[in-house]
N, C-alpha and C positions, 0 to 999 in steps of 0.2 A: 545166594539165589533166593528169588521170593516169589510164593505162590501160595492164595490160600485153598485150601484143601479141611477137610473135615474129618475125623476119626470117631470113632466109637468105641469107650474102654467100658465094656459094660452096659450099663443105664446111663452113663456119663457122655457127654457131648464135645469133643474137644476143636476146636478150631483153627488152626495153624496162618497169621495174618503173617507172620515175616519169619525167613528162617534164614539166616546165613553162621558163615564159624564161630562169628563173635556171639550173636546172642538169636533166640529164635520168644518170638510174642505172639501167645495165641489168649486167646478165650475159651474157658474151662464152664461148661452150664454142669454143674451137679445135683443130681436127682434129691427127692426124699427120701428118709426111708431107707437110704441105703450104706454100704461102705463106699468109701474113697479111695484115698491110697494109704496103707498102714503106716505107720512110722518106722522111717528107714533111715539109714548113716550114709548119705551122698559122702564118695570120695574124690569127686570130679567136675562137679557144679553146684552155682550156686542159684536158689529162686526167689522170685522176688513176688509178691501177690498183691492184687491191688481187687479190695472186695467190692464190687460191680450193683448186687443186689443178693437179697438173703443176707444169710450170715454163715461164716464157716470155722469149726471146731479144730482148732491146731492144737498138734502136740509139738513142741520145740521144745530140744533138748529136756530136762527132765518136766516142762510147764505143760498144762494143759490150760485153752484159753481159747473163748470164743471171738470172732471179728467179725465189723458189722458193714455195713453199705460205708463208704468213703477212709477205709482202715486199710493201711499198709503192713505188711507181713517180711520180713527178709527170712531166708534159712539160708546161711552160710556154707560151703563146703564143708566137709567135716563136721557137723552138725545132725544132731539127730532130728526129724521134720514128718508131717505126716500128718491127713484132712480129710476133711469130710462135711458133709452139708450139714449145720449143728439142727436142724430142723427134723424130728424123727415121727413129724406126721405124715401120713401118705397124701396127695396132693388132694386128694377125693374129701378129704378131712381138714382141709385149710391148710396143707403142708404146700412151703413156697420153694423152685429150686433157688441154688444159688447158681450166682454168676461171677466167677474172676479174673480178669485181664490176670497171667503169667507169662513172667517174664524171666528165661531161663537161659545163664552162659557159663562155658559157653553153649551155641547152638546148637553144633553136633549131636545133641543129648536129647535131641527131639527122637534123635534113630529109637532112643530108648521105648518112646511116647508109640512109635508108629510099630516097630514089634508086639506091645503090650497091646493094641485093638486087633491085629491079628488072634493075639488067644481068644477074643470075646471077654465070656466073665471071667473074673479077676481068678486063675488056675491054681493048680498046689504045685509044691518039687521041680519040675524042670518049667513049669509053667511059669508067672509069674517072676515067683523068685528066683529063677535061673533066667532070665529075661533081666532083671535087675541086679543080677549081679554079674553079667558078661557087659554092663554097663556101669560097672563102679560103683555101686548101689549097696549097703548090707542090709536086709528087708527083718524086722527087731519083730517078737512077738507083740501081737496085741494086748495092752492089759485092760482087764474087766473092768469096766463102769461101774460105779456103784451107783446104785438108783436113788434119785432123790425124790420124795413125795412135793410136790409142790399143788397149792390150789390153783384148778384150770379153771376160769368162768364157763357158765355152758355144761360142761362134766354134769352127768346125770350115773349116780352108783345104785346099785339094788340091792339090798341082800335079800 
């Protein structure tokens, strides 16, 4: 069955263009500034990303790696997988969203997508990740970023 319809996981923008058993293809707009979705162990589908505009921060399996405007992403079943808009400006500041065509099968596993904008923002314990794992989903801790100093052009510092 296909119909599109529009969801809200959060700040995030989801768009549902096709849904049937085989495979369900929406459009994902993710904010600045913000989280996504952690890195988690799918036991039951696989997704495919195709980056739209912006760029987006994956962690696959143990890699951590950014993708840009015309870059293809796979995350396998059984694979650990997990994004986020790598842009950590607020939009007010030159921060751009990103946009990615996702393409997920099979399709069923959108049910996953449409329970998670019911919580709103991203919940704890039965939220969230009891939402993700009554979907075959294992939801992994986050690991800390380590900060890197890099020169920003524009940056004005005071001491």
């Amino acid at each position: 069955m296909s119909s599109t319809n529009t969801l809200y996981l959060g700040p995030h923008t989801l768009s549902i263009l096709h849904s049937s058993p085989a495979l369900t293809l929406t459009t994902l707009t993710l904010q600045t500034a913000t989280s996504g979705f952690p890195p988690f162990i799918s036991h039951n589908h696989t997704s495919i990303f195709h980056i739209i505009r912006g760029s987006i921060l994956f962690t696959k399996d143990q890699s951590r790696f950014i993708a840009g405007p015309g870059s293809t992403v796979s995350i396998a079943e059984g694979s650990i997988g997990g994004f986020r808009n790598a842009d950590t400006r607020l939009v007010e500041y030159g921060g751009e969203e990103a946009e990615v065509l996702w393409i997920i099968s099979p399709g069923e596993w959108v049910g996953c997508l449409r329970e998670l904008a019911l919580l709103g923002e991203r919940g704890t314990g039965e939220g969230w990740e009891g939402v993700m794992g009554r979907w075959g989903c294992e939801v992994l801790e986050e690991e800390e970023e380590e900060e890197e100093l890099m020169f920003r052009p524009g940056l004005r510092c005071m001491a």
